[in-house]
C-alpha positions in Angstrom: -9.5 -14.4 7.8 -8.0 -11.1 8.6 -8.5 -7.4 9.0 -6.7 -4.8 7.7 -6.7 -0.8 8.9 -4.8 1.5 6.8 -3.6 4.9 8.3 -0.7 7.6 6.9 -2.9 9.1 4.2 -3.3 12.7 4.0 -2.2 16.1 1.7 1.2 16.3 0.6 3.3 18.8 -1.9 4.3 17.7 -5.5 8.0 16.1 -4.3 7.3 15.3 -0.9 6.7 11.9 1.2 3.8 9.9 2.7 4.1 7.0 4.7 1.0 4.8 4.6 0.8 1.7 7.3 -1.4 -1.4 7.3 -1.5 -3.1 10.1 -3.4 -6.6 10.0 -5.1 -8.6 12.3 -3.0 -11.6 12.3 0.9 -12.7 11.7 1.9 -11.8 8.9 4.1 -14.4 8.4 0.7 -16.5 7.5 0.0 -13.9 4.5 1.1 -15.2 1.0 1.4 -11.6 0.0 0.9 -8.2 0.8 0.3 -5.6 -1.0 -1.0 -1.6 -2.5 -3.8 -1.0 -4.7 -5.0 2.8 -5.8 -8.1 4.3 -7.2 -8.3 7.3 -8.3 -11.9 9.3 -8.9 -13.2 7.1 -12.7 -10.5 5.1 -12.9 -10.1 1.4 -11.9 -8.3 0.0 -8.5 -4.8 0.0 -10.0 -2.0 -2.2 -8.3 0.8 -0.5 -6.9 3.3 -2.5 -5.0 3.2 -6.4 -3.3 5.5 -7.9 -0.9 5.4 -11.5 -0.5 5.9 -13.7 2.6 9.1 -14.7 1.1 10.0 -10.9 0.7 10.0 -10.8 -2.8 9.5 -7.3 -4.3 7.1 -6.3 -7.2 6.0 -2.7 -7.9 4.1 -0.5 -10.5 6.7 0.5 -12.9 5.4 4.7 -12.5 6.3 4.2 -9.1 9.8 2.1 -9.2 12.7 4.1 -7.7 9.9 6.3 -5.7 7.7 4.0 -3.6 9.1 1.2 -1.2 7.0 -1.5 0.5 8.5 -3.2 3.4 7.3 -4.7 6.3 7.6 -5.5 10.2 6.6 -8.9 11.4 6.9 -8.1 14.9 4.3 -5.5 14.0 2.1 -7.1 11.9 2.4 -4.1 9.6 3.6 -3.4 6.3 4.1 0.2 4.9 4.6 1.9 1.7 7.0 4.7 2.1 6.5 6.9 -0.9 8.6 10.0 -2.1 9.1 12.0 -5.4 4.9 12.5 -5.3 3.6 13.5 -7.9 0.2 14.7 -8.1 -0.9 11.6 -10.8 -0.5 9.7 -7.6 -3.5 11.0 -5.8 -5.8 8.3 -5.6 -7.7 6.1 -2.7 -4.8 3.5 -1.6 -6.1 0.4 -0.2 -3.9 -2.8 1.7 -4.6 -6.1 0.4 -4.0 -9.4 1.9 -3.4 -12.8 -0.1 -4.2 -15.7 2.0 -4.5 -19.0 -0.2 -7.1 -18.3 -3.2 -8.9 -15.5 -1.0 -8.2 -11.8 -1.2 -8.7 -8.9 1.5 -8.8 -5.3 1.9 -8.7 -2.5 4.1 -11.0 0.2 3.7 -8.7 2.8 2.2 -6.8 6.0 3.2 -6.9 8.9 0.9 -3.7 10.5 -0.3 -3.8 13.5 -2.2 -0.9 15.6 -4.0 -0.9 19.1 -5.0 1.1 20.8 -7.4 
């Protein structure tokens, strides 16, 4: 079991940055995977980015060279540092936990992009 709280959402220009946190409730280091999930008003919950306990990268391929997830153990946090926004990349972004065959979310922190 863990909790997740996401924070760093908010209103950013077309070309600026956002950095968006989740910080979970236990060590990460007992997470399979963590990862980024959008949803944008009518659409479906759209992956975005996953980093996995043995650090592996995967990303979205719209957001490759833009976004970066890392994280920091000693924090229990992992972040999404995203630049080059674009307003397509408005959406709901939600943290997501893998622990064995069991998934968990945060409750979501809204970034929007204007043009």
């Amino acid at each position: 079991q863990v909790q997740l709280v996401e924070s760093g959402g908010g209103l950013a220009q077309a070309g600026g940055s956002l950095r968006l946190s989740c910080v979970a409730s236990r060590s990460i280091f007992s997470i399979d995977a963590m990862g980024w999930y959008r949803q944008a008003p009518g659409k479906q919950r759209d992956f975005v980015a996953k980093i996995t306990r043995g650090g592996s990268l995967i990303y979205k391929d719209s957001v490759k060279g833009r976004f970066t997830i890392s994280r920091d153990n000693a924090k229990n946090t992992v972040y999404l540092q995203m630049n080059s926004l674009k307003p397509e990349d408005t959406a709901v972004y939600y943290c997501k936990a893998d622990i064995g065959a069991y998934d968990y979310w945060g409750q979501g922190t809204q970034v929007t992009v204007s043009s």
